[in-house]
Each structure stands twice: as structure tokens, then as C-alpha cells.
C-alpha positions in Angstrom: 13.9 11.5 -44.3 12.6 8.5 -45.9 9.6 8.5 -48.2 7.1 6.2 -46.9 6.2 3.1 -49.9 3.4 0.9 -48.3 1.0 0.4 -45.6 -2.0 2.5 -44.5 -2.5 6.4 -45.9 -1.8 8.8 -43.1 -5.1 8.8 -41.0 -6.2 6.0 -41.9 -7.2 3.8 -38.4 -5.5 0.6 -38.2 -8.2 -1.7 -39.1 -7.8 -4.4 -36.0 -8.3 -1.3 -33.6 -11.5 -0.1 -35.4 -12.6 -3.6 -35.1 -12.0 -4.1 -31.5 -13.8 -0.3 -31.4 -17.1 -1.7 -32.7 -16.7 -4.8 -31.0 -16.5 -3.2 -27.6 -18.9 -0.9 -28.8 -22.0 -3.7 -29.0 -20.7 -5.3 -25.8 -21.0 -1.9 -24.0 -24.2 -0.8 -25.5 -25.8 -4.4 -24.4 -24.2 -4.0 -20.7 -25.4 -0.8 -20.1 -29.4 -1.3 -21.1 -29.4 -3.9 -18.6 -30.9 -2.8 -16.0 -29.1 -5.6 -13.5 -25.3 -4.3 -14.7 -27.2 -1.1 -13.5 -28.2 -2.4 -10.2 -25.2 -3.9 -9.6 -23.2 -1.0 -10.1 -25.4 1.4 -8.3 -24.9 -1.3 -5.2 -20.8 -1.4 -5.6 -20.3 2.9 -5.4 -23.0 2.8 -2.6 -20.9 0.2 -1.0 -17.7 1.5 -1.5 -16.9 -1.4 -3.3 -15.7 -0.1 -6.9 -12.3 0.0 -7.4 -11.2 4.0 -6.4 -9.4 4.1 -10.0 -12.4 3.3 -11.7 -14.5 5.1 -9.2 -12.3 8.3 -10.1 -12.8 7.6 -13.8 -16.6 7.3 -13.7 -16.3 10.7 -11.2 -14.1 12.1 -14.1 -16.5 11.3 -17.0 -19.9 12.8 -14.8 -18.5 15.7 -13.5 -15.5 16.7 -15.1 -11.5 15.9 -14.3 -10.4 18.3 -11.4 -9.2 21.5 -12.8 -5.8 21.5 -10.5 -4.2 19.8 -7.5 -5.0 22.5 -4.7 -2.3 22.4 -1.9 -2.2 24.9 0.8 -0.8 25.3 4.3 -4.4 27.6 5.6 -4.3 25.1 9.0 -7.8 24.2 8.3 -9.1 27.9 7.3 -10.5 26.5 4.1 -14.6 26.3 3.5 -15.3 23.6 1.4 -16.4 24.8 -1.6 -12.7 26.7 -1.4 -11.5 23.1 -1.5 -13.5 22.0 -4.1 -12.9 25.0 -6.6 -9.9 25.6 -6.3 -10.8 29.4 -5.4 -8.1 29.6 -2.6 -7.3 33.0 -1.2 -3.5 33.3 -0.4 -1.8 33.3 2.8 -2.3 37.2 3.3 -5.9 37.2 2.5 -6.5 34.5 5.2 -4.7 36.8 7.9 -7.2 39.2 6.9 -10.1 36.8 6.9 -9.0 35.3 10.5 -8.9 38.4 12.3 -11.8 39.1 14.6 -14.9 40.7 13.2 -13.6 40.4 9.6 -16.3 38.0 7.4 
């Protein structure tokens, strides 16, 4: 392996990235303390406007990424909050759960 003779000192951040970094930083901080970026943005999710990436982004960053992709064949047996969790009984325990009487 070669030694390593110039350039930056292991982490060290490149100094054009840390620029762009701060940079972005000020433009970010100015754009969201005004309160018409706010408006405007409020107006585009009501709207269904926003782009879904960026609308599954935003999601992402407020409530968390989902935890797992939940695929199931339960033909519609599924409450929502199932869905949404991810707490999915398997195929047996939905026999069990379908039969009558059984809650």
C-alpha cells in the first residue's frame, strides 16, 4: 500500500464542500424565517402540489423513515394502524382473527 505524501490529513473536510455547507447554511436559515417561503409551502402539500420525492423527504425528516416495506397477501384483513406499523399478524393468526366470534 502506498503511503500517502500530500493533500488533506485524514478527516479533514474538503474545504470547497464546507464552504458550499455554510453557504447553503445562510441561504436556508433566511428562507425558512420567512414567513411567505412558509405560506407557500404550507399551500403546495395542502395542494398536492410538492413534488412526492420531496414530499417523502419532508415526511421522512418529521416523522421518521418507515421502519420496513410491509407486504402481505391478508385480502384486505389489515386495520390501519397494522399497515402503518408494521405489526402484521401472519397468515395463521388471521385465520384465527377471521373466524366468527373471534375479536
Amino acid at each position: 500500500m502506498r503511503q500517502k505524501t500530500g493533500g488533506r490529513t485524514a478527516g479533514t473536510p474538503n474545504r470547497s464542500t464546507a464552504e458550499l455547507k455554510a453557504f447553503l447554511g445562510r441561504v436556508f436559515e433566511k428562507v425558512f424565517t420567512d414567513p411567505e417561503f412558509e405560506r407557500k409551502l404550507i399551500t403546495e402539500i395542502v395542494e398536492f402540489r410538492l413534488e412526492p420525492q420531496l414530499l417523502k423527504v419532508l415526511l421522512a425528516y418529521y416523522a421518521g423513515a418507515p421502519a420496513k416495506q410491509v407486504e402481505h397477501s391478508h385480502k384486505g384483513r389489515l386495520t390501519l394502524e397494522q399497515i402503518v406499523t408494521g405489526n402484521v399478524p401472519d397468515d395463521d393468526e388471521l385465520e384465527v382473527l377471521a373466524e366468527p366470534g373471534v375479536h
